[in-house]
N, C-alpha and C positions, 0 to 999 in steps of 0.2 A: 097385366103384361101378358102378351103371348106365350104359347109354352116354347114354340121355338126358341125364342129371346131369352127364357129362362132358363131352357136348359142348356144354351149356347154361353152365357154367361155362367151358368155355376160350375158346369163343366171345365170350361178356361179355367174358371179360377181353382178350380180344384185340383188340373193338370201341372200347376205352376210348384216347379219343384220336386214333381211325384218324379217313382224311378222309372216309368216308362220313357217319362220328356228327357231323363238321362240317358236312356237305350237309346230315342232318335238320336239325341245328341250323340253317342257316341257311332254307334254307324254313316254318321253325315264324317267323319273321318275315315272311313272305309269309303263309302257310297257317294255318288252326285246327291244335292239333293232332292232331286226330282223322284232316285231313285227313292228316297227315303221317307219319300212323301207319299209315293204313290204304295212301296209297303204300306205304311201305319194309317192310310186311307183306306185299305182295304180287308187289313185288320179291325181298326174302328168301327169301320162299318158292321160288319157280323159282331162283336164284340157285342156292340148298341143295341145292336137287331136283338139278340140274345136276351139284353137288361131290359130292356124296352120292354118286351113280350113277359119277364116275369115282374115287373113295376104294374105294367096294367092286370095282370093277374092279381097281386097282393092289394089291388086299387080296388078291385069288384066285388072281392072276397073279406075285405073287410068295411065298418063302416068308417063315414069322413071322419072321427072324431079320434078314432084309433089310428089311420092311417095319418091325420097330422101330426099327433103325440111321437109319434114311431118316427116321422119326417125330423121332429124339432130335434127328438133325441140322437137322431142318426146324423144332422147335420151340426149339432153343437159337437160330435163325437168324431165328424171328419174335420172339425177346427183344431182339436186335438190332435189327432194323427198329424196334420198335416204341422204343429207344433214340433211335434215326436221326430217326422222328418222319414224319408225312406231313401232307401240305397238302390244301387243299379244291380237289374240280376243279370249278373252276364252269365251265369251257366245257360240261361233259355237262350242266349243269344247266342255263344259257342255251339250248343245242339242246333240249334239249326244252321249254322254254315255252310252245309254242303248240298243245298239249295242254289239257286241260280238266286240274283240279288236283293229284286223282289220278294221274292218267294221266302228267303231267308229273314229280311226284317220284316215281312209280314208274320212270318210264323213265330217269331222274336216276342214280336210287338206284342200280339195276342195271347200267346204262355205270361207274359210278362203282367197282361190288362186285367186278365182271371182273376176276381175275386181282389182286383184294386180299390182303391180308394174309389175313381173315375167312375170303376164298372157300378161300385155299391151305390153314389150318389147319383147316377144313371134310373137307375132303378128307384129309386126315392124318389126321383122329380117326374117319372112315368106313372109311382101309383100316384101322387097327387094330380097331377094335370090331366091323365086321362083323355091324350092327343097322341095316338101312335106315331104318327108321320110326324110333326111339328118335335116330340124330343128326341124319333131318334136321328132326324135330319140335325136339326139345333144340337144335342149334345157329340155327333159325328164330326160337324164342322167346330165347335168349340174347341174340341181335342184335338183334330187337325193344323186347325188354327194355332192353336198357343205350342203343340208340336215343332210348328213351320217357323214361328218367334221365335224358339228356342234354336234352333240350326243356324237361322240367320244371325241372332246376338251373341250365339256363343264363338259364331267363327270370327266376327266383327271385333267384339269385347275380351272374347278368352274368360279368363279367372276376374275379371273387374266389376264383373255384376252385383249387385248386392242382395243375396242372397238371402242373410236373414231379413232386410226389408218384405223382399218377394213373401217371404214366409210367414212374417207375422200379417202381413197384408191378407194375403189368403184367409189366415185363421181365423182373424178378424171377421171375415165376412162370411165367413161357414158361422162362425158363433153367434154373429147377429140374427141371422137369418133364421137357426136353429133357435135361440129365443122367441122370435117374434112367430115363428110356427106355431110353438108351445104356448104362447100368451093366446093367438089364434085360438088354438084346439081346447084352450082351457077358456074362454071368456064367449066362444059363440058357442057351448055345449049347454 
């Protein structure tokens, strides 16, 4: 599979639930959401840039068989987390309020993306693939994307979504995928 596709996909799925997709969500009741799309787009973007460039670093600096190990266990680890569940941080979203709209849920979005679930599995799927442009385009649009889902369903749905479906949905595919790394890293070594 292409790394864009892949990291377009793990990305999304990893977005689903996390508390940033609750930050959009909650600024899409402040903000249009064009406005709120075009923040957390441009947040994303530098966010990714960021994971990107230190995923192909930990990708060159170590060898394939280490950097799968370290993938399988990193993503059986955000099936977890993402089991565990995260909260909205609205203090990085109160700090930046006195920003113009943009400017504020960008600066939001990105305090909030630091050292997330998104940013770390960004980086995992960079040192593997070893396609700068293809993950950080694909996991830019993925978080975009499933962002953009969540503004649309939540104003549509409100509280009727199902929630833990989304959730053990997710985890499921972060664990499989973190298995079949590890089965990877351990059976072509």
């Amino acid at each position: 599979m292409h790394p864009f596709l892949i990291a377009l996909f793990l990305v999304f799925i990893a977005e689903m639930g996390d508390k940033t997709q609750l930050v959009a969500l909650t600024f899409a009741t402040r903000y249009t959401a064009q406005t709120v799309l075009s923040g957390v787009g441009a947040a994303t973007l530098l966010v990714h840039l960021f994971s990107v460039v230190l995923g192909e670093m930990v990708g060159l600096a170590l060898p394939v068989f280490w950097v799968k190990l370290l993938a399988g266990v990193a993503f059986v680890g955000f099936g977890l987390w993402t089991l565990r569940g995260d909260t909205a941080d609205e203090d990085a979203a109160a700090g930046a309020h006195r920003f113009g709209p943009v400017l504020t849920v960008a600066t939001a979005f990105f305090l909030a993306e630091l050292g997330d679930k998104t940013m770390l599995a960004t980086v995992t799927i960079a040192s593997q693939q070893q396609d700068f442009v293809g993950v950080w385009i694909g996991s830019t649009v993925g978080m975009v994307v499933a962002d953009g889902l969540a503004i649309i369903v939540g104003k549509v749905l409100g509280k009727q979504l199902p929630e833990k479906t989304i959730k053990y949905g997710a985890a499921a595919i972060f664990i499989v995928t973190g298995v079949v790394t590890l089965a990877e890293a351990v059976f072509s070594h």
